[in-house]
Rosetta silent file (secondary structure, phi, psi, omega in degrees, C-alpha in Angstrom):
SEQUENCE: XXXXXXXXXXXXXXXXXXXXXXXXXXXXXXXXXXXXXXXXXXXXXXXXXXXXXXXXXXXXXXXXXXXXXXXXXXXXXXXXXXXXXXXXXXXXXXXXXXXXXXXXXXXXXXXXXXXXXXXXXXXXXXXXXXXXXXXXXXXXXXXXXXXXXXXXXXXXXXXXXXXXXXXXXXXXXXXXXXXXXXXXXXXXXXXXXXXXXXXXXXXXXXXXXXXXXXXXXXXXXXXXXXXXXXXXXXXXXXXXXXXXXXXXXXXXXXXXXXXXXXXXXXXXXXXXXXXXXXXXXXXXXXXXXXXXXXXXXXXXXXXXXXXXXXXX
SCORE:     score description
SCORE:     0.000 S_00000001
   1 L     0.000  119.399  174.681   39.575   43.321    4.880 S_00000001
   2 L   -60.986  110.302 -172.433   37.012   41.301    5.825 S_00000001
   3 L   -83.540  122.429  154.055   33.956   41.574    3.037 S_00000001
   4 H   -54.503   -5.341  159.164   29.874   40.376    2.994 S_00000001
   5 H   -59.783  -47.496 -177.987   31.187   38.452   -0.068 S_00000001
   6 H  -111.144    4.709  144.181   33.036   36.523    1.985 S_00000001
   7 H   -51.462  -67.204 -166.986   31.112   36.284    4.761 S_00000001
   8 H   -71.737  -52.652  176.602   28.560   34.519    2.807 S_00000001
   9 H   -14.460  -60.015 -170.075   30.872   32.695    1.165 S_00000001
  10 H   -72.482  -57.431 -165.425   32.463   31.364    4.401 S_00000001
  11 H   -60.362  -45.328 -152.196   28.730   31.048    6.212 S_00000001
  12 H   -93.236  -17.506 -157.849   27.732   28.715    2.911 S_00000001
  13 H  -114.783  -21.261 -176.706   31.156   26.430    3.034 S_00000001
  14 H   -93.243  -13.544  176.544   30.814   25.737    6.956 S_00000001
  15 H   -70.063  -45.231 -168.316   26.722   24.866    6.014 S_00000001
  16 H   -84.539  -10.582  173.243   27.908   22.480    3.615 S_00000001
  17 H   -46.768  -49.549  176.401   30.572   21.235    5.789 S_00000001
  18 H   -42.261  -59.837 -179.915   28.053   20.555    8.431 S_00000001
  19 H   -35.703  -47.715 -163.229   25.855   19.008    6.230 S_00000001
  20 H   -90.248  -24.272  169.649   28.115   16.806    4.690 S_00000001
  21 H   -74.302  -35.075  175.870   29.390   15.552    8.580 S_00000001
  22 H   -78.869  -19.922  171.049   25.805   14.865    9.554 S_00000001
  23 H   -53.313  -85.629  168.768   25.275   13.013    6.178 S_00000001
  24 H   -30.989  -11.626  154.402   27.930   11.110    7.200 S_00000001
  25 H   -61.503  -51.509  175.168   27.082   10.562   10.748 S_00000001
  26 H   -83.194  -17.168  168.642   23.654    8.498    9.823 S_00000001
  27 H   -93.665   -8.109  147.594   25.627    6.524    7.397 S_00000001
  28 H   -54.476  -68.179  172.008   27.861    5.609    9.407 S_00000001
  29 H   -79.490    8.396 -175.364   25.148    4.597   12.062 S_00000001
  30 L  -124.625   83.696 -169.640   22.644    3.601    9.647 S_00000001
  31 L   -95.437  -39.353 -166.406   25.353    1.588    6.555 S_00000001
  32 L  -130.799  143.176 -171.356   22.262   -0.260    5.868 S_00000001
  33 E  -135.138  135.554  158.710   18.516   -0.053    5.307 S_00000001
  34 E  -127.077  136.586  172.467   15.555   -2.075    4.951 S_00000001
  35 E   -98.689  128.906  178.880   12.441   -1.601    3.090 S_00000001
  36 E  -130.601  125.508 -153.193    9.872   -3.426    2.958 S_00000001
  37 L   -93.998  135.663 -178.859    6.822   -4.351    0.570 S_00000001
  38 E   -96.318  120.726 -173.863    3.593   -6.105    1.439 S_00000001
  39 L   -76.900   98.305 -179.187    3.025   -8.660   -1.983 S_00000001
  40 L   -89.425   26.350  173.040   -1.012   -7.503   -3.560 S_00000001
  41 L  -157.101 -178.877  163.261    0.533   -9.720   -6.136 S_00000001
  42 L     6.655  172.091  135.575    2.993  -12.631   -6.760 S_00000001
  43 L  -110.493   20.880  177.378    5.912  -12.462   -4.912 S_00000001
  44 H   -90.583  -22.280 -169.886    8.188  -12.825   -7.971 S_00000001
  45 H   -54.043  -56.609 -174.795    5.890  -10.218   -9.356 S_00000001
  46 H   -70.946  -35.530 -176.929    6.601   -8.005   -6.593 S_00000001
  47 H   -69.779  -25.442  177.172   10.574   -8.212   -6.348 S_00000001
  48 H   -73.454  -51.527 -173.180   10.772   -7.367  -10.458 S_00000001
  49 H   -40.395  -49.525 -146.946    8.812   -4.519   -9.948 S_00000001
  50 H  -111.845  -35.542 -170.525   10.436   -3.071   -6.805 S_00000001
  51 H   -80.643   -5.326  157.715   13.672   -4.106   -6.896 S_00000001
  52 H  -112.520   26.207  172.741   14.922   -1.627   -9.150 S_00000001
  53 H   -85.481  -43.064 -170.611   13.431    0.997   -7.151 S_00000001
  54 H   -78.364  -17.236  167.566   15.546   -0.075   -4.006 S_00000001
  55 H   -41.886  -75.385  157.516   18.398   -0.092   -6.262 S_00000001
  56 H   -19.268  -70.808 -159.907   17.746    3.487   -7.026 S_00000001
  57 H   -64.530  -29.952 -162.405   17.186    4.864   -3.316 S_00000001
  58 H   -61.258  -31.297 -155.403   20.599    2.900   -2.238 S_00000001
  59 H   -88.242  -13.670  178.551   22.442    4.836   -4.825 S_00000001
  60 H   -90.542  -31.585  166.702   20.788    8.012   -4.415 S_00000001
  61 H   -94.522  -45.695  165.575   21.284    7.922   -0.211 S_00000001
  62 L   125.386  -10.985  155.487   24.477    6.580   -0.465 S_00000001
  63 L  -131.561  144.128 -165.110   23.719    3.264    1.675 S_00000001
  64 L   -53.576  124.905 -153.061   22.293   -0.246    0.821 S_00000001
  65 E  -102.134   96.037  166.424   18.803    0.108    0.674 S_00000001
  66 E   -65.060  128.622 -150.142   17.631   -4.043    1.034 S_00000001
  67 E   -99.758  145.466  124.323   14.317   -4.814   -0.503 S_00000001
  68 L  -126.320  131.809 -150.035   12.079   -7.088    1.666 S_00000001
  69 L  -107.297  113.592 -134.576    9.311   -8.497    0.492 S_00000001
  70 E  -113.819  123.719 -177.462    6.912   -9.380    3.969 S_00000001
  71 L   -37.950  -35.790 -179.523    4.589  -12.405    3.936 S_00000001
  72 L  -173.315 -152.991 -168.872    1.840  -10.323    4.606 S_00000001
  73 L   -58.369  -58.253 -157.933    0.736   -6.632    6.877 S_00000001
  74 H   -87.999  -11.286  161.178    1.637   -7.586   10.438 S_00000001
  75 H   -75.553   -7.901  160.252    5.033   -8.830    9.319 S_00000001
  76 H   -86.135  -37.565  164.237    5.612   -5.304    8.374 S_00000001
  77 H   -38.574  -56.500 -148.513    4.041   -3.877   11.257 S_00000001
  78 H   -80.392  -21.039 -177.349    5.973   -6.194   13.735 S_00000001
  79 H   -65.506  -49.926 -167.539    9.242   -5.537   11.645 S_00000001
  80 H   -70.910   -8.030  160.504    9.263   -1.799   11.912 S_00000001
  81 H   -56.808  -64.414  162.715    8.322   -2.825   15.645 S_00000001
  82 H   -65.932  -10.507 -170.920   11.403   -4.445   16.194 S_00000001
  83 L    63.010   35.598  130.253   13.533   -2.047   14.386 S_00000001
  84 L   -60.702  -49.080  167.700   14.391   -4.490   11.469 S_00000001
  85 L  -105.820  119.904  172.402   12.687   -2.213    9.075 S_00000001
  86 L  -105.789   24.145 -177.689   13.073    0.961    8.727 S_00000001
  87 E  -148.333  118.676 -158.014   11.375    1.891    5.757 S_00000001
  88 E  -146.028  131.685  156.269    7.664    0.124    4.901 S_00000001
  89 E  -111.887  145.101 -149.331    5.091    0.607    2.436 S_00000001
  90 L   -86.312  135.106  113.363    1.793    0.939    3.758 S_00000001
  91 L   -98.951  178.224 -159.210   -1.646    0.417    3.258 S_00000001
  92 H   -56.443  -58.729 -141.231   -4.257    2.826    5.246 S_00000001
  93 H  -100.129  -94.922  161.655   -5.126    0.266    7.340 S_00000001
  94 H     0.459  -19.828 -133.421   -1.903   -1.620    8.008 S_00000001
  95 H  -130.260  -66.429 -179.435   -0.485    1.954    8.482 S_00000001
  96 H   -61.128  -37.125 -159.440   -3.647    3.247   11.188 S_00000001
  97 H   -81.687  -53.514 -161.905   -3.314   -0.486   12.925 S_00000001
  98 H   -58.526  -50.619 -174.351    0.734    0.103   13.361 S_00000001
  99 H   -61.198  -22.859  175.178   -0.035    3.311   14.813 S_00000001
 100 H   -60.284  -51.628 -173.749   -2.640    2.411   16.901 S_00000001
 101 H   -66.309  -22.735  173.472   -0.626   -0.324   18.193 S_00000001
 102 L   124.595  -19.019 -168.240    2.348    1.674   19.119 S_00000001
 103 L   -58.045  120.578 -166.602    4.747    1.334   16.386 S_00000001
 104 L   -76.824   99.962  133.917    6.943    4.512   16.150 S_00000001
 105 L  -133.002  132.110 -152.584    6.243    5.315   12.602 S_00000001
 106 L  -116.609  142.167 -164.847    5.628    8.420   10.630 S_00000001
 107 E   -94.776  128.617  171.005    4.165    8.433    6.968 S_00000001
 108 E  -126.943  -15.650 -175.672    6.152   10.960    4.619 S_00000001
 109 E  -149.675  175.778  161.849    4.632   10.272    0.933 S_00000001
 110 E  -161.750  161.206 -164.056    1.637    8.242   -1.253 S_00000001
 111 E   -75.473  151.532  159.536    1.454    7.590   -4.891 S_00000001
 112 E   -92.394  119.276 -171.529   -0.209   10.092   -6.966 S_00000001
 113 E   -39.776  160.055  170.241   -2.881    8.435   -9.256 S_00000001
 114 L   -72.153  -13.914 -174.783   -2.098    8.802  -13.097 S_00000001
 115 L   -93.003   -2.391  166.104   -4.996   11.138  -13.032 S_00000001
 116 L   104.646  -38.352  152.783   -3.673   13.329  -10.508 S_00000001
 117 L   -24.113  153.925  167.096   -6.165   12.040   -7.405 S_00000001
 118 L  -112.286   20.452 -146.783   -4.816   10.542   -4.123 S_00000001
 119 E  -156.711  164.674  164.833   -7.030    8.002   -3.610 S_00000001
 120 E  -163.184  179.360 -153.626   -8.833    4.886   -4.435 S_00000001
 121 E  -105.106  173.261  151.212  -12.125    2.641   -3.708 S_00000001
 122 E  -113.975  146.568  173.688  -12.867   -0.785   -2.385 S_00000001
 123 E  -142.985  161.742 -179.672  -15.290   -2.932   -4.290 S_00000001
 124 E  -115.496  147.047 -170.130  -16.794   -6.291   -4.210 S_00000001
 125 E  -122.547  127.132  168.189  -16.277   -7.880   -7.797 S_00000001
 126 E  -141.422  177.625 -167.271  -18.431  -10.580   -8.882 S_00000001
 127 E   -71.306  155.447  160.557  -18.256  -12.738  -12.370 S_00000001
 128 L   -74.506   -0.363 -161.493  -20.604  -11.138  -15.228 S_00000001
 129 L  -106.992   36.552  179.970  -21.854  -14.144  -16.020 S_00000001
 130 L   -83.797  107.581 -176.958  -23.257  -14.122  -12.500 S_00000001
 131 L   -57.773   -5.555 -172.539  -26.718  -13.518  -11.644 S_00000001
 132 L   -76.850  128.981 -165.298  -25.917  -11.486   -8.863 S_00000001
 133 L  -111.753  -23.682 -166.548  -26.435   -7.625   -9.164 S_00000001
 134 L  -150.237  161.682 -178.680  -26.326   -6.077   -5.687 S_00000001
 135 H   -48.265  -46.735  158.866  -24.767   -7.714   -1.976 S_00000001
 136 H   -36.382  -32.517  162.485  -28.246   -8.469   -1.272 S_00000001
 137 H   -71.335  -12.394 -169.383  -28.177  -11.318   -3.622 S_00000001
 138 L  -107.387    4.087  149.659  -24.885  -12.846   -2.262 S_00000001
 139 L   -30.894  121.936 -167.520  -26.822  -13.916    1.339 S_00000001
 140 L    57.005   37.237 -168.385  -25.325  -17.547    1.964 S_00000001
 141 L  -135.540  156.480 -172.726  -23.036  -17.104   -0.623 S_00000001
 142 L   -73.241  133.950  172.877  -18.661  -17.552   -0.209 S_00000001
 143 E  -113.063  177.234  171.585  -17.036  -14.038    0.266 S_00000001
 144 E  -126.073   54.857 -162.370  -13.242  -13.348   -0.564 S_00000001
 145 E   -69.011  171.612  171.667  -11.473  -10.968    1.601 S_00000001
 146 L  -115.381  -12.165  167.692   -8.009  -10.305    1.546 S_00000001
 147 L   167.475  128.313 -159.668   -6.019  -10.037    4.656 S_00000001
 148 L   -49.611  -44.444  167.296   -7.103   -8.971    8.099 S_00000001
 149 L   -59.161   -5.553 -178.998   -4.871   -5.723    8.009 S_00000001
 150 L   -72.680  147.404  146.152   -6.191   -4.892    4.133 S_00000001
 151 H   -78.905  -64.073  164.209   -7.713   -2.015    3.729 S_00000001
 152 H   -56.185  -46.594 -172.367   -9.945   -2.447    0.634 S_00000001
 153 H   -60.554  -11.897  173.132   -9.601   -6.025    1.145 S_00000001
 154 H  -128.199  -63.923  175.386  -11.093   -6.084    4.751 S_00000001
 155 H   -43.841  -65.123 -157.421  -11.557   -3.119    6.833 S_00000001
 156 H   -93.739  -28.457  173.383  -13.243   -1.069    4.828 S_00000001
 157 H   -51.857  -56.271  168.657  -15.476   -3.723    2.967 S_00000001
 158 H   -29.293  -43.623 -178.714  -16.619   -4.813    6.755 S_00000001
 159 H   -67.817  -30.332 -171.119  -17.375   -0.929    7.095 S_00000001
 160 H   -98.353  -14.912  163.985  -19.692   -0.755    4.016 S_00000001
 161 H   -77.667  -35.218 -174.110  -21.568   -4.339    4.905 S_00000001
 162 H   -58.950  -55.046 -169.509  -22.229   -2.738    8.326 S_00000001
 163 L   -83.746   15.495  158.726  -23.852    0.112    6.901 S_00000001
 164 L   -83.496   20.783  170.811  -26.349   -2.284    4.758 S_00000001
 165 L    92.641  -12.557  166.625  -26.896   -3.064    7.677 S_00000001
 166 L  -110.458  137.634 -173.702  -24.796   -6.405    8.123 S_00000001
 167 L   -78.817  -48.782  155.206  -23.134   -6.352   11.013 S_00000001
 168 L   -94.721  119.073 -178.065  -21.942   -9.703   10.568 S_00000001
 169 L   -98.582   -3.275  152.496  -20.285  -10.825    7.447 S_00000001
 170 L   -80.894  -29.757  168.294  -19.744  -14.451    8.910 S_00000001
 171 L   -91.384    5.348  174.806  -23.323  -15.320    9.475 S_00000001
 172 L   -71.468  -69.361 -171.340  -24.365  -12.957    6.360 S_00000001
 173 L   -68.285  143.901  171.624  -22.074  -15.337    4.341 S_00000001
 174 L   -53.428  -86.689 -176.954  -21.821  -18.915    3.614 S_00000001
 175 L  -115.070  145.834  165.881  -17.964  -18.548    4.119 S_00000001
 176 E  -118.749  114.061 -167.341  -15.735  -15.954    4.459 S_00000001
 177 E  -114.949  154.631 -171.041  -11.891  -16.505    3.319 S_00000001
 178 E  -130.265  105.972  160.630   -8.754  -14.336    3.888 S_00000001
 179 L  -107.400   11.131  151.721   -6.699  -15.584    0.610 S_00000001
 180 L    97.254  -43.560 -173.070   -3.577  -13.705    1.750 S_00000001
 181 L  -124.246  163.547  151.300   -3.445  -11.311   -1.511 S_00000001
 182 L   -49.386  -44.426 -156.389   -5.286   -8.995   -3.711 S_00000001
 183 H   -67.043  -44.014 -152.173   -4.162  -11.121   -6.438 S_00000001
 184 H   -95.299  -19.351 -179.935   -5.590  -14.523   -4.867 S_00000001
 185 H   -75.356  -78.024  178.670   -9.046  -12.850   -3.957 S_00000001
 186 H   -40.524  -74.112  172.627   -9.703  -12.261   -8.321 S_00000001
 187 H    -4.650  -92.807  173.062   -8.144  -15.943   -8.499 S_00000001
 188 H    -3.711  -56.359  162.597  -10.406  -17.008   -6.264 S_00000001
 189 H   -81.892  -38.447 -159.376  -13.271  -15.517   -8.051 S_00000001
 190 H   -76.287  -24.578  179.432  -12.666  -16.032  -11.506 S_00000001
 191 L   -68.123  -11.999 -170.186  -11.987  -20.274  -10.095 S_00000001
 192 L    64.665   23.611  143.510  -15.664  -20.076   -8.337 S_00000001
 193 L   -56.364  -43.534  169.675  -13.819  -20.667   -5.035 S_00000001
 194 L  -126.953  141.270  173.520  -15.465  -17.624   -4.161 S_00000001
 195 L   -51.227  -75.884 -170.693  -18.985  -16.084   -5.007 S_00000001
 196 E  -135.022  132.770 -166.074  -17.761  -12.120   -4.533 S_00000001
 197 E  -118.085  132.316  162.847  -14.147  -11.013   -4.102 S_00000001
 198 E   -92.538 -164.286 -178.287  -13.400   -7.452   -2.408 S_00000001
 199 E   145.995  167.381 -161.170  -10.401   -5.513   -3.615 S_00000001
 200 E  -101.197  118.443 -137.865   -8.968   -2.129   -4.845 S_00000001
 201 E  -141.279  114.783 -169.072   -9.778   -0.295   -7.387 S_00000001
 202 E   -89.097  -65.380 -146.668   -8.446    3.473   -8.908 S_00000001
 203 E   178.991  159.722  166.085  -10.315    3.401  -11.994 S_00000001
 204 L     8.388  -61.817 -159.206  -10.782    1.344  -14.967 S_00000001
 205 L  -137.085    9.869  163.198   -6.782    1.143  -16.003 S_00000001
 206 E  -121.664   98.626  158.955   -5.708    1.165  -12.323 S_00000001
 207 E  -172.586  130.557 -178.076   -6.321   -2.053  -10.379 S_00000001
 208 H   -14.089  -51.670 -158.930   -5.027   -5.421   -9.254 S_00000001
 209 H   -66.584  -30.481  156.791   -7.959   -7.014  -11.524 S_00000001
 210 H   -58.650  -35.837  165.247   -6.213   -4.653  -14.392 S_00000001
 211 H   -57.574  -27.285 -156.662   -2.640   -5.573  -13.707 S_00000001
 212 H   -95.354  -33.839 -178.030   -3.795   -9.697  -13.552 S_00000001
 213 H   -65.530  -46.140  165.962   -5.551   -9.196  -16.868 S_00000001
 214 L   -29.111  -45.265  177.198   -2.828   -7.466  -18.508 S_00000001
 215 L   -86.130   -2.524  176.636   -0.434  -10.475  -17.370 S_00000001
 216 L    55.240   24.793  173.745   -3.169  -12.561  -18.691 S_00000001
 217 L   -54.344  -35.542 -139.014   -3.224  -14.480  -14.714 S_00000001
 218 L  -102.962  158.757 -151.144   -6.798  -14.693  -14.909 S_00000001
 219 E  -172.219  160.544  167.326   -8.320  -17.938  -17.488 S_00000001
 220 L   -97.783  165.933 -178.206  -11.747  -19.454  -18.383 S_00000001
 221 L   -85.889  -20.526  150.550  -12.339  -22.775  -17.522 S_00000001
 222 L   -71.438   -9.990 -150.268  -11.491  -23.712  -21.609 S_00000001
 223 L    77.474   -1.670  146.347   -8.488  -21.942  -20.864 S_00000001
 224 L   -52.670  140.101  176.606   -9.005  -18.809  -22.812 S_00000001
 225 E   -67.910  155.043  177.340   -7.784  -15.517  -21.235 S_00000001
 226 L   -72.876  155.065  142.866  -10.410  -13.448  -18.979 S_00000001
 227 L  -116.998 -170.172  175.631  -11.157   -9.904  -19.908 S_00000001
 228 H   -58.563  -27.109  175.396  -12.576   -6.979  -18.439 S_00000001
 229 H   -47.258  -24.130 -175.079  -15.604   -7.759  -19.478 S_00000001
 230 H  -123.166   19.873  170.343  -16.409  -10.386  -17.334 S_00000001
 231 E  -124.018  156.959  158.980  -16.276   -9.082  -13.733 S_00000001
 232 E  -148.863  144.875 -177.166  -18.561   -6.592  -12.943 S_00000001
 233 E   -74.255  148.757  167.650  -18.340   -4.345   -9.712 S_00000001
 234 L  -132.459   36.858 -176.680  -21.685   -4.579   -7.929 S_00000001
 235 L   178.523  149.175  158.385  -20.437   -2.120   -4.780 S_00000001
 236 L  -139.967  140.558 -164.172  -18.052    0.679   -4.892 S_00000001
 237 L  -102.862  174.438  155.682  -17.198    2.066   -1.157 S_00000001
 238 L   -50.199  138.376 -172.182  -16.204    6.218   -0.707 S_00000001
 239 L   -59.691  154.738 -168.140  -12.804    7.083   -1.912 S_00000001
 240 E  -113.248  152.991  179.654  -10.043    5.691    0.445 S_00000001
 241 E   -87.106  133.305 -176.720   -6.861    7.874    0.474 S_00000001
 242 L   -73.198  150.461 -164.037   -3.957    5.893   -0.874 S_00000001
 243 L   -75.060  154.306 -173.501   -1.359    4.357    1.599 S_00000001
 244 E   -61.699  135.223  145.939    1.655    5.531    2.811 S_00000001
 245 E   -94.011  147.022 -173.565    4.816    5.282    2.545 S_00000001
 246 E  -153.458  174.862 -167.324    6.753    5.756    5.817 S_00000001
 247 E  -113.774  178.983  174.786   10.131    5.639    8.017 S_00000001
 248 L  -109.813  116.721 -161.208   10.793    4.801   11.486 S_00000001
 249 L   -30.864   -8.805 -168.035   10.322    7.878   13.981 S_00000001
 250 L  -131.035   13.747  146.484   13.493    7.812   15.477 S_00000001
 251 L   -77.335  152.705  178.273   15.940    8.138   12.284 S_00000001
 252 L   -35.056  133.976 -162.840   17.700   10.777   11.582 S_00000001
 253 H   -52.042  -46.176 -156.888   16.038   14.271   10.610 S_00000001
 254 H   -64.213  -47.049 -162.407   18.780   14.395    8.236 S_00000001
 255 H   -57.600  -49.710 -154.228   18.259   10.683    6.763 S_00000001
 256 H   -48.788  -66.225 -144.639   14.394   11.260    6.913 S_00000001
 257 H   -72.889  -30.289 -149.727   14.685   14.781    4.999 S_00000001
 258 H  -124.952    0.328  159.984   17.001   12.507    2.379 S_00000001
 259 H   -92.786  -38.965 -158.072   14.279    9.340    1.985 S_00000001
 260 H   -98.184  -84.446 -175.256   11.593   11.651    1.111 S_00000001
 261 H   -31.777  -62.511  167.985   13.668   13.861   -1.514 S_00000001
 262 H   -49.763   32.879  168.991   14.835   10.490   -3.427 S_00000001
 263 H  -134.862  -35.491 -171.556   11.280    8.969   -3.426 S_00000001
 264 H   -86.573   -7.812  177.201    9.737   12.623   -4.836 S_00000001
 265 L   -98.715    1.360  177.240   12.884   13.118   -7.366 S_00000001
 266 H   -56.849  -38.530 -173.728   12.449    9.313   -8.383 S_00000001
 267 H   -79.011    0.440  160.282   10.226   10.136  -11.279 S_00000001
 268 H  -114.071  -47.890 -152.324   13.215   12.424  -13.382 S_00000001
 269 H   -76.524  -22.979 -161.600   16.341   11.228  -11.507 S_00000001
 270 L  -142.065   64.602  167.390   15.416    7.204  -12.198 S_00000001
 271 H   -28.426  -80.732 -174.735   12.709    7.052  -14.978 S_00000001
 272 H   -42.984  -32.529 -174.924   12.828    3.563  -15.520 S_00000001
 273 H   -65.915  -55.700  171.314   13.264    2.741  -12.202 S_00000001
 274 H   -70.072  -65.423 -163.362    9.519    4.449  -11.454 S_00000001
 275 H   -43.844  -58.536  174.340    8.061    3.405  -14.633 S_00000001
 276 H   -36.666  -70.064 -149.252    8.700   -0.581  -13.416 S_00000001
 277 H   -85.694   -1.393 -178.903    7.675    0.081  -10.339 S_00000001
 278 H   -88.714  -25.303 -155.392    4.312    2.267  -11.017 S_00000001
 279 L    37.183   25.735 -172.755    3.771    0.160  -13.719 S_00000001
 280 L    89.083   -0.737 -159.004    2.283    2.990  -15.831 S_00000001
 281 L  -105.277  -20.679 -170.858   -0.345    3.398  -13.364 S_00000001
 282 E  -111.595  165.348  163.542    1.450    6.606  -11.416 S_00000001
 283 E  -151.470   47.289  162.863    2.868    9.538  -11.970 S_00000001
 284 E   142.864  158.416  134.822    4.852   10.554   -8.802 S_00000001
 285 E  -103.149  154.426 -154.626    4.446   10.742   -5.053 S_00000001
 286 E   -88.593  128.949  161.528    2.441   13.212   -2.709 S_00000001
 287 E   -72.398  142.882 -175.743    4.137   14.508    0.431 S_00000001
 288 L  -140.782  136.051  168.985    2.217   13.008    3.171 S_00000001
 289 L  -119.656  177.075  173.425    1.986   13.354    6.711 S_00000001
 290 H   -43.512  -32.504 -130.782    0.707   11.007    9.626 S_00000001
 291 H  -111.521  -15.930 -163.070   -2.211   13.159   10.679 S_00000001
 292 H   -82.569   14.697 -176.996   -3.664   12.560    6.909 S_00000001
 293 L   -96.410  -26.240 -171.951   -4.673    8.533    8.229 S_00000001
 294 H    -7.580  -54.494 -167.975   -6.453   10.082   11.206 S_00000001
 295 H   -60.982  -34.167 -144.507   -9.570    9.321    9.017 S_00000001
 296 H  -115.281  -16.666  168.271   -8.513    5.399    8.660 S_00000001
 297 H   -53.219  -63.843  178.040   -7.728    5.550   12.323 S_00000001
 298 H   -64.882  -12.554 -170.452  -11.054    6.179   13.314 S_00000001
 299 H  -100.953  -35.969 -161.420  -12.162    3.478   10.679 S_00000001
 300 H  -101.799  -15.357  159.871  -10.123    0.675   12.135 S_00000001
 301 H  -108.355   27.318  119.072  -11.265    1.039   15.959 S_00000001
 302 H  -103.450   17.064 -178.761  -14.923    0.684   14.445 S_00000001
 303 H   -95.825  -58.713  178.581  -14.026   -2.142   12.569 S_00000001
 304 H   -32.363  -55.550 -166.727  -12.320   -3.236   16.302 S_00000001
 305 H   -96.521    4.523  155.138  -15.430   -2.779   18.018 S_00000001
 306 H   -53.361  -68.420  179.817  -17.771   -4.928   15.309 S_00000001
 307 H   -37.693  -31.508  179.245  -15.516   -7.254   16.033 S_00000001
 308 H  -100.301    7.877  155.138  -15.685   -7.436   20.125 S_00000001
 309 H   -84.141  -38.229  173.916  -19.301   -6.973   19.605 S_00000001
 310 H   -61.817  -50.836 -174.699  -19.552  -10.051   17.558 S_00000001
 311 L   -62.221  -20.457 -172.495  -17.466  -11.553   20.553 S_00000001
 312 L   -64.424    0.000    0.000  -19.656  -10.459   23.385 S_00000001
């Protein structure tokens, strides 16, 4: 006699069969994965941190997850373009640029701040022992940007000069340099290569300029370490929502559904693993979808049209 015990029973054993053939379907056509990280620091810096997060996800999906760590934005863009990468972390702007541009990718998570927030600023950083107190003072003076595709490091500074009113930040400025990193913009500054560096900033105890002090990167010209003490923000922009991480639109629901559960069970299933790569600064990631860059969208085709105004 046929039962509703064993109905469900039956119902529940052909679900996980199913399950377990479509697991097995994308690992078969998917054996291998790569993710890849944009370096705001070192890039030896970046592979200790991160590589025992890609460790993690391989062993938790059940295929080799390969870390790559991408020279800069648009080699992530153009990877996940090509279908080399199928897994990229983001910033807003790198992320709003891909999409703009065509790249079939969809955003599924972002770090959650240690403080619970999703977000974080751009600021221009200048030395304390600087006379300079507000942007107005830095007219003819060396700027430090960080990479055309940054968000705090480009985009959004460019957004927050416009509305003082400069339009142009190459004729505002003596010079304007793209030093390739977060990391190399504070360099930059603390060497007097550059006047005012922009760059990203959480809070206090969250930021590149916090990470490079910690590591003691940053020096006096005796050679004594920097401290906090001696930068002081003179700008803070509106909070920016923190960047994405995201896959490429056309893997499997089932894979997709099984990258985003390992990246939100990372912070119990792989402590250590998180801790490294958070550096104490996190405490988890936020399900995220595409639609929440909308905002950074719209920020990066008026950044577009400074630019072809300047060209015009």
């Amino acid at each position: 006699m046929i039962n509703r015990r064993k109905i469900l029973l039956s119902a529940a054993a052909l679900a996980l069969t199913v399950s377990a053939a479509s697991a097995q379907d994308w690992k078969t056509k998917h054996p291998e994965l790569t993710f890849a990280v944009v370096p705001a620091e070192n890039a030896s810096g970046v592979t200790e941190r991160w590589t025992p997060f890609a460790a993690y996800l391989s062993k938790e999906l059940g295929v080799k997850v390969n870390l790559r760590i991408a020279n800069d934005y648009a080699a992530v863009i153009e990877g996940q373009r090509s279908g080399n990468i199928q897994l990229a972390s983001y910033g807003s702007a790198s992320f709003a640029r891909a999409r703009l541009t065509g790249v079939k990718t969809d955003a599924f998570a972002n770090d959650i701040n240690i403080d619970g927030s999703t977000g974080y600023y751009s600021v221009f950083f200048v030395k304390a022992t600087s006379p300079y107190k507000t942007v107005d003072n830095l007219k003819g003076k060396n700027l430090g940007l960080v990479d055309p595709n940054s968000t705090s490091g480009n985009n959004v500074p460019r957004f927050e000069l416009d509305k003082m009113g400069i339009s142009d930040a190459d004729t505002y400025f003596s010079k304007v340099v793209f030093t390739g990193s977060h990391e190399n913009a504070l360099l930059a500054l603390s060497q007097g290569t550059v006047d005012v560096a922009a760059n990203q900033w959480t809070n206090d105890n969250d930021s590149t300029l916090q990470q490079m002090l910690t590591k003691g990167m940053l020096k006096n010209s005796d050679g004594s370490a920097m401290k906090k003490e001696d930068f002081r923000i003179i700008h803070k922009s509106a909070p920016i929502i923190n960047g994405p991480y995201a896959y490429s639109s056309d893997l499997p629901d089932d894979l997709k559904a099984a990258i985003a559960k390992a990246f939100m069970d990372a912070p119990t299933k792989d402590k250590a693993a998180f801790d490294k790569l958070s550096d104490g600064q996190k405490k988890g990631f936020h399900p995220a979808t595409t639609k929440d860059w909308d905002a950074t969208v719209e920020l990066i085709k008026f950044v577009d049209n400074l630019r072809k105004k300047k060209a015009s």
